[in-house]
C-alpha positions in Angstrom: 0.0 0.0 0.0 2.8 2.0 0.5 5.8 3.5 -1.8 9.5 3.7 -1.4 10.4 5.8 -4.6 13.9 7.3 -5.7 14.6 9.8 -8.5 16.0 8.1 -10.9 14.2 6.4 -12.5 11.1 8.0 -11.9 8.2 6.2 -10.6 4.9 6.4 -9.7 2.3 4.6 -7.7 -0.7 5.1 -5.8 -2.9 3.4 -3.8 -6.4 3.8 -2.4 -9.3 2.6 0.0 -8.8 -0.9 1.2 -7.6 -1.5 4.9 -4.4 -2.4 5.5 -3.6 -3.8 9.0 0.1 -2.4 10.3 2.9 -4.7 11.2 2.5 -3.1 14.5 -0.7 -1.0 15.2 0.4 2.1 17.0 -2.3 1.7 19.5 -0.9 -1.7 20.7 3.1 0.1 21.3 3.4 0.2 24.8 3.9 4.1 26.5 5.3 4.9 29.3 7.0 8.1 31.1 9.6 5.4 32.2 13.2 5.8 29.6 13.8 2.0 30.8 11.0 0.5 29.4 12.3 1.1 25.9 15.5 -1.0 24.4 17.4 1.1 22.4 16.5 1.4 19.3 18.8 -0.7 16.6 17.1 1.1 13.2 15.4 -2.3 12.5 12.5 -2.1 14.5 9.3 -0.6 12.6 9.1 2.7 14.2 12.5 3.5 13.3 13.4 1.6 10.4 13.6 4.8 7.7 15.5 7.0 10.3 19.6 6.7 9.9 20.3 6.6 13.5 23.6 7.9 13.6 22.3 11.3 12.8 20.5 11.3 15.9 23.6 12.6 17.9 22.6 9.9 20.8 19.1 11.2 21.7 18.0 7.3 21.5 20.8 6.3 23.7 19.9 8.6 26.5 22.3 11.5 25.7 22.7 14.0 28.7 21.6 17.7 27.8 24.7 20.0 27.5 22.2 23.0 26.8 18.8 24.3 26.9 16.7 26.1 24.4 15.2 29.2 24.9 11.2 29.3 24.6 10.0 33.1 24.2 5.7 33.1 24.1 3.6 36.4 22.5 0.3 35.9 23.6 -3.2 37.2 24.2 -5.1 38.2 27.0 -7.1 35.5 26.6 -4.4 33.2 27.2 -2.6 32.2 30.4 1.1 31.2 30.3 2.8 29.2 32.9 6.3 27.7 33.5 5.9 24.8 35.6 7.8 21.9 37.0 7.8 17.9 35.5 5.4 17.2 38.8 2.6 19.7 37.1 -0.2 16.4 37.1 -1.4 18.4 33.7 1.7 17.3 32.1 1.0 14.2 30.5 -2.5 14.6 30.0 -2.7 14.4 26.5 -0.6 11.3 25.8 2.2 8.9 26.9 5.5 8.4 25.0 5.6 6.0 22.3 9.2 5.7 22.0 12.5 5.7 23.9 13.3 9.4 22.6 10.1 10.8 23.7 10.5 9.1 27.2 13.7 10.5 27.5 12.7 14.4 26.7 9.7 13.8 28.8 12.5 12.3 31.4 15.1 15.1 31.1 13.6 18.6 30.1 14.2 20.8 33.1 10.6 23.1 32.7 7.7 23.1 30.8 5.8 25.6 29.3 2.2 25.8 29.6 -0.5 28.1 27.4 -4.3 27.6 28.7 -7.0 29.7 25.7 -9.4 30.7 28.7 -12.9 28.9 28.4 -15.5 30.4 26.0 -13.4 33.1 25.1 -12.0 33.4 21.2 -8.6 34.7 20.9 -8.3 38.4 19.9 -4.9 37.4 18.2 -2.5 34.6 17.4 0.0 33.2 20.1 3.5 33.0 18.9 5.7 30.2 20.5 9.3 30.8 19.5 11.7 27.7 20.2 15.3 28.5 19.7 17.7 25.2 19.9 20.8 25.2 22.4 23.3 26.1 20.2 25.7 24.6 17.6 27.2 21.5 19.1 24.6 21.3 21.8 22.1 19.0 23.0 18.2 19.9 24.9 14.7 18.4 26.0 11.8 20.5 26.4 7.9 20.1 26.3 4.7 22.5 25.6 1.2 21.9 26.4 -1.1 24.0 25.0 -4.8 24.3 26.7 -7.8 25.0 24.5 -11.0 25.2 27.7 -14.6 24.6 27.2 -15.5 26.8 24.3 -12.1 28.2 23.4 -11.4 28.9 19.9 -7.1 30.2 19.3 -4.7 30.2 16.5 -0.7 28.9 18.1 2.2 29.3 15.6 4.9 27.2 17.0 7.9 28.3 15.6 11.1 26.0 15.7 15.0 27.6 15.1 18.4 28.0 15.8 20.9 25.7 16.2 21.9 22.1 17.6 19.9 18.6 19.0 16.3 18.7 20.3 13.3 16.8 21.4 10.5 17.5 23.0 6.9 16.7 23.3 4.3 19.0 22.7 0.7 18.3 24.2 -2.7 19.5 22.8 -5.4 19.3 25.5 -9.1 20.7 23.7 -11.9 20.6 26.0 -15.5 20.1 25.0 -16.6 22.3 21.5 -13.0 24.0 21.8 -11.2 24.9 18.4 -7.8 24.9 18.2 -5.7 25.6 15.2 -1.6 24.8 15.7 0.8 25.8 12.9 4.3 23.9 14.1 7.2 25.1 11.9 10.3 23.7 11.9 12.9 26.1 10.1 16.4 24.9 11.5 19.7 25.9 10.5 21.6 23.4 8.4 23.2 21.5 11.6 20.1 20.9 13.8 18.6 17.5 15.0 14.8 18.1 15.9 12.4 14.9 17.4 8.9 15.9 18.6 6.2 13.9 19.9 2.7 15.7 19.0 0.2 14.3 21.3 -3.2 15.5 21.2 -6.5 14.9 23.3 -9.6 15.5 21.6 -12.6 16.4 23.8 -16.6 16.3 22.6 -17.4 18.0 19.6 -14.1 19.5 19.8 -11.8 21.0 16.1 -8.5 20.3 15.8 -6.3 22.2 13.0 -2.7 21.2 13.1 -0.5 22.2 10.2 2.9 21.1 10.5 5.6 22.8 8.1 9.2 21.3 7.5 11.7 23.6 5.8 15.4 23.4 7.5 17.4 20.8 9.8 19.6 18.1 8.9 17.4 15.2 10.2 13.8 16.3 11.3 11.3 13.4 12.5 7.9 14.8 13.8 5.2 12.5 15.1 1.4 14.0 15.3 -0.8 11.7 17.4 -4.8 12.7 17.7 -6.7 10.6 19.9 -10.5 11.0 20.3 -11.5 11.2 23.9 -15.6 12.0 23.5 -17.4 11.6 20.4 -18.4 13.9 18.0 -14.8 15.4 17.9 -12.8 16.2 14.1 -9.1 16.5 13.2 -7.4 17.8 10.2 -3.5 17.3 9.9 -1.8 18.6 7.2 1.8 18.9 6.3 4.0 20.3 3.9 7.6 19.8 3.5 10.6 20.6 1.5 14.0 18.8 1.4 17.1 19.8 0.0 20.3 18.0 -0.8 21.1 15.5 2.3 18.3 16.5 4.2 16.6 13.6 6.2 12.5 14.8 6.9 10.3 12.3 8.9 6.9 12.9 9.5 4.8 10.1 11.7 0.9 10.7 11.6 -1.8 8.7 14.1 -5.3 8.7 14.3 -7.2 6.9 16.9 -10.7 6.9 16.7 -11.8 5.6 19.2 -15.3 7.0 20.0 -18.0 7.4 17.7 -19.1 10.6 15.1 -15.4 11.5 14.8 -13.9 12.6 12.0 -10.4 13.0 11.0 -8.7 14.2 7.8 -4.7 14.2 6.9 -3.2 15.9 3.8 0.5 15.8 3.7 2.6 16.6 0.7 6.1 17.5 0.1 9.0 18.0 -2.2 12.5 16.6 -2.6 15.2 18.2 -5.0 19.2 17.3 -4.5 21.5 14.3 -4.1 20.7 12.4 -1.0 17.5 14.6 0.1 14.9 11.9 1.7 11.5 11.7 2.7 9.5 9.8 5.0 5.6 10.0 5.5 4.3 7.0 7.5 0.1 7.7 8.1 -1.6 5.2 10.7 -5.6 5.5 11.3 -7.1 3.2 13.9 -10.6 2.8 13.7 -11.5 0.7 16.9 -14.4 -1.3 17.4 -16.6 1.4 19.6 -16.1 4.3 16.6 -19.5 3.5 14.9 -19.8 6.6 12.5 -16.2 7.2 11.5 -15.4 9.2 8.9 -11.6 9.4 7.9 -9.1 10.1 4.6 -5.4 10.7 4.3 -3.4 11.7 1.3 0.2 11.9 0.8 2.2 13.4 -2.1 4.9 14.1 -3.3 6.9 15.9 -6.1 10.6 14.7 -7.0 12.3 17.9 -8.7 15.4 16.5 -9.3 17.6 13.1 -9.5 19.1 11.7 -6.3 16.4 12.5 -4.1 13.9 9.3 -2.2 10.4 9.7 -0.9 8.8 7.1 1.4 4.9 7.0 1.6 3.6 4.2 3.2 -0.7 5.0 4.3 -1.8 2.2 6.7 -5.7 2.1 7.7 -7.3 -0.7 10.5 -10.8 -0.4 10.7 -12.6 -3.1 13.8 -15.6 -1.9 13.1 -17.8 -2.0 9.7 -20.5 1.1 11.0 -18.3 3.8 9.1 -19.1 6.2 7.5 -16.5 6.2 5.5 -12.5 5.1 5.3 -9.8 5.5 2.8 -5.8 6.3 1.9 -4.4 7.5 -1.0 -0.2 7.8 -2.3 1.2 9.4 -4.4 4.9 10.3 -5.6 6.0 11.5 -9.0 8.2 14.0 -10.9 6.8 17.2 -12.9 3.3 16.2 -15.3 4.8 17.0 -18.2 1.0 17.5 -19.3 1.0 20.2 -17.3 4.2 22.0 -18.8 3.0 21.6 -22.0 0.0 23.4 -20.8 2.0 26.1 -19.6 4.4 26.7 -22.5 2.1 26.6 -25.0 0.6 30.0 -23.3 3.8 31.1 -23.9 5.2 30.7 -20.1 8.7 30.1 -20.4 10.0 26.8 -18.9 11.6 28.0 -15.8 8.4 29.3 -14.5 5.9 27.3 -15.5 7.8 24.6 -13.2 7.9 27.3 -10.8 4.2 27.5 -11.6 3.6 24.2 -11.0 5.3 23.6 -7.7 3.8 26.4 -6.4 -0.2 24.7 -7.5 1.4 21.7 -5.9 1.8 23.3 -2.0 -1.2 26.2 -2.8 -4.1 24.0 -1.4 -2.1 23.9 1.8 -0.7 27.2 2.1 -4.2 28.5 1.9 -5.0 26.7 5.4 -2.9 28.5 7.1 -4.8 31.9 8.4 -2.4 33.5 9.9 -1.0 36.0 6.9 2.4 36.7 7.9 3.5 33.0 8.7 1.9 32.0 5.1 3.6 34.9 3.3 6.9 33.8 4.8 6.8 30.2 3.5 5.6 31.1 0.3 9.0 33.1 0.1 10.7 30.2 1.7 9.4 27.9 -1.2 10.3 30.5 -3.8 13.7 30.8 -2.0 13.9 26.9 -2.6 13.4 26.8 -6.2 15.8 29.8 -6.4 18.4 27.2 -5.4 18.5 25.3 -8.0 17.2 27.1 -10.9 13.6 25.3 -10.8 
C-alpha cells in the first residue's frame, strides 16, 4: 500500500481505500514516562526503520543535555502562560511516550511551558511560540502543552530555530466544543537535530487544525498523534515539507478513533530536489471497534524535482468496526506532469516558471489553510527561495 520511490528512474504509484492492518498497530506500542522501558533502538525495528540513526547525535541512547533552548511566548489576553515543573499532574495529559526518545525528553527537560485559551473566550490574536535550539554542538529536551478550555477557539504558531539537537513533546489538550488551530514550523539551521512527539487529546465535539511545516534541519522526525477522547470530535492534519540535498524529513501521523461521530482528515505533501534529500511519510488511522460513524481520509504526495532524491509513503488504515461512514488512503509520488508543462508553455510561459508555476499549485491548497497572513507569506517566500536554489 505504500511507496518507497527514488529519482531516478522515476516512478509512480498510488494506492487507495482498502484496509491495510500495520505490522505493528500504533495503538498496541506500549507508552510509558519510564526511559527504561524502551530497548534502544537498533534502526530495524518498525518505528524506526527509515530513520539513519547515527544522525541522531545519541538522543535514543539517552544522551545527557549540554544545553537548553530558549522558549520566548507572545500571547493574548485571553491566554494564560505558565512555567511549571515535571510534577505539574497536567503534564501528561494528552498522551504517553511511544518511544525511547520521547521518554527521555519527557525524562530530562528541566521546565515546561504551559499556554491555557481561557474557556468560551476566542482569541483576539494569534499566540506566537518561539523555540530557539541550544546552540551549535549542543544537546536539549523540552515540552509545551497547550490548553484549548470549554469553548475556546485560538490560532498557536509554534515556531522551531536555531541551532543544535532537540526533542521535546508537545501536548494538545481541547476541551469540549474547543477549536484549536496549531501551525508547528520547523525552520532549523543546516546542523540541527529536531524529534517531537505531538500528542493530542480531543474532547466532545471539539476542532483540531494542526499544520505542521518542514523547511530546515539536517534530520527532522515529527510525530502527530490525535486521539478522540468523546465523540463527536474532528481533526485535520496537514503537512507540507521541502528537502534539499542530504536532508533527512520524517513525519509520523496517528489517528485513533476511538469513539464514535469523529472525523479525522490528513493531507500531507512534500518536495524533494538534491542528491541524497529523503522523505518519509508514514500515516496510521485506527478505527476501533466502539467508533460507529467514522469518517476518515489521508493523502500523501509528493513531487521529486530533481535526481538523487527518495520519498517514502507508506498510508496504513485498521478499521474493527464496519459502522463507518467512510474510510480511505491514498499515495502518491512523482516528478513534474509534463502535461502540465505543455500546458503552460504553449501559453507562452517560459519553462523556468511554469515549473515554478507548477510547484507552487502543488503546495497552494495547503498554504491556503494557514490563516495567519504573515507565517503563510513567509513560507511562500521560503518555497520561492527553494526553487531559487536550484534554478527550478
Amino acid at each position: 500500500m505504500g511507496t518507497s520511490l527514488s529519482a531516478a528512474p522515476i516512478s509512480q504509484s498510488r494506492s487507495e481505500g482498502g484496509a491495510r492492518v500495520p505490522e505493528a498497530s500504533r495503538a498496541d506500542w506500549f507508552s510509558s514516562y519510564d526511559v527504561n522501558a524502551f530497548e534502544v533502538p537498533t534502526g530495524r525495528e518498525e518505528i524506526w526503520r527509515f530513520t539513519p540513526m547515527k544522525r541522531l547525535a545519541g538522543l535514543h541512547e539517552g544522551a545527557e543535555a549540554t544545553g537548553a533552548a530558549t522558549v520566548e511566548v507572545d500571547a493574548p489576553g485571553e491566554f494564560t502562560v505558565e512555567t511549571v515543573a515535571r510534577g505539574d499532574k497536567r503534564l501528561g495529559e494528552a498522551g504517553k511516550p511511544a518511544d525511547r526518545v520521547a521518554a527521555q525528553a519527557f525524562s530530562s527537560f528541566a521546565e515546561a511551558t504551559i499556554l491555557t485559551a481561557a474557556k468560551e473566550q476566542r482569541a483576539s490574536a494569534p499566540t506566537t511560540v518561539k523555540v530557539t535550539g541550544p546552540g551549535e554542538g549542543k544537546l536539549a529536551y523540552g515540552h509545551l502543552q497547550i490548553r484549548a478550555e470549554l469553548y475556546a477557539e485560538a490560532v498557536v504558531v509554534i515556531d522551531h530555530r536555531g541551532s543544535g539537537v532537540y526533542a521535546d513533546n508537545v501536548e494538545f489538550v481541547l476541551a469540549e466544543g474547543s477549536k484549536l488551530t496549531v501551525v508547528s514550523i520547523q525552520d532549523w539551521a543546516d546542523d540541527a537535530v529536531h524529534v517531537s512527539a505531538q500528542h493530542a487529546r480531543i474532547g466532545k465535539d471539539a476542532v483540531l487544525k494542526h499544520t505542521v511545516v518542514t523547511l530546515g534541519g539536517d534530520l527532522v522526525r515529527v510525530s502527530p498523534t490525535a486521539y478522540f477522547a468523546e465523540r463527536g470530535g474532528e481533526v485535520d492534519l496537514t503537512g507540507l515539507y521541502f528537502a534539499d540535498a542530504g536532508q533527512h524529513f520524517e513525519h509520523r501521523t496517528f489517528v485513533d478513533h476511538a469513539q464514535p461521530n469523529c472525523t479525522s482528515n490528513v493531507t500531507y505533501k512534500g518536495a524533494l530536489q538534491g542528491e541524497g534529500a529523503h522523505t518519509v511519510w508514514i500515516g496510521d488511522v485506527l478505527i476501533r471497534v466502539a467508533a460507529e460513524g467514522t469518517q476518515t481520509y489521508e493523502l500523501n504526495r509528493n513531487l521529486l524535482l530533481t535526481d538523487g532524491a527518495r520519498a517514502d509513503s507508506v498510508p496504513n488504515l485498521e478499521i474493527e468496526t464496519g459502522e463507518i461512514a467512510g474510510a480511505g488512503h491514498a499515495s502518491a509520488t512523482g516528478r513534474f506532469d509534463d502535461e502540465q508543462l505543455f500546458y503552460l508553455q504553449a501559453r507562452g510561459i517560459p519553462e523556468d516558471q511554469a515549473r515554478r508555476l507548477v510547484v507552487r499549485g502543488f503546495f497552494h491548497e495547503l498554504l491556503m489553510k494557514i490563516t495567519v497572513p504573515e507565517v503563510r507569506e513567509r513560507l511562500e517566500a521560503a518555497i520561492e527561495a527553494e526553487l531559487e536554489a536550484v534554478g527550478v
